[in-house]
N, C-alpha and C positions, 0 to 999 in steps of 0.2 A: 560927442554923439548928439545928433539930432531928434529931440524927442517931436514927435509931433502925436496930439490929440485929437480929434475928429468925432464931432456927430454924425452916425449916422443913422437914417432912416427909410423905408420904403412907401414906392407910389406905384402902384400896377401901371403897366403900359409906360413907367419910365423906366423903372429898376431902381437900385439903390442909390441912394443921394447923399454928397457931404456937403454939408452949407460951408460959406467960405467961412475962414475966422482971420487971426493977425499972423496965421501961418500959410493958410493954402488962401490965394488972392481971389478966386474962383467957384464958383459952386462946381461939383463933378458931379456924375451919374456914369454907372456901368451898369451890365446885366446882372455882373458877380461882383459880390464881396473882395475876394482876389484881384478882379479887372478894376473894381476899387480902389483897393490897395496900391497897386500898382501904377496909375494915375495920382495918386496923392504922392507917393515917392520920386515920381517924375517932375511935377510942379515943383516939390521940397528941394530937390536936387539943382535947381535952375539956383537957387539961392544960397549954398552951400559952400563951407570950406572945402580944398583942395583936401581930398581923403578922407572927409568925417563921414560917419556911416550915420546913418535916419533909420529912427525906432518910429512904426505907424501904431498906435491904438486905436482900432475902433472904439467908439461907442454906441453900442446901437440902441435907439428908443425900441419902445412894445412894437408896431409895424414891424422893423426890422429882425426883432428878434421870430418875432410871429413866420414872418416868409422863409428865415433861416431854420426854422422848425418844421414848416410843411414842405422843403427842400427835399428835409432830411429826411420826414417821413415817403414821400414819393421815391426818394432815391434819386432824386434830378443832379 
């Protein structure tokens, strides 16, 4: 299994950001966390053995946790 770790953080007017590291070659940005998500599994997957499965961990700084908070309260 592929563990992959990831910062992540927020920028109004971009969305959510993961800087690159020795695993994702690229910095990403999505709207969502999930759209996220899903972008880092996609990169991870270019690189992968034939059937290993990829474990994503966010980590999010205070920004991101901050936007994932007023998400929740709005109901977005």
């Amino acid at each position: 299994m592929v563990r992959v770790k990831v910062h992540v953080t927020f920028q109004t007017g971009v969305g959510f950001i993961c800087l690159s590291n020795h695993v994702v070659a690229r910095s990403l940005t999505a709207l969502s966390l999930e759209g996220l998500r899903r972008r880092i599994i996609v990169a991870t997957a270019l690189r992968r053995r034939e059937g290993e499965e990829i474990a994503v961990h966010l980590e999010l700084d205070a920004a991101a946790r901050a936007e994932l908070g007023r998400r929740g309260a709005v109901g977005v």
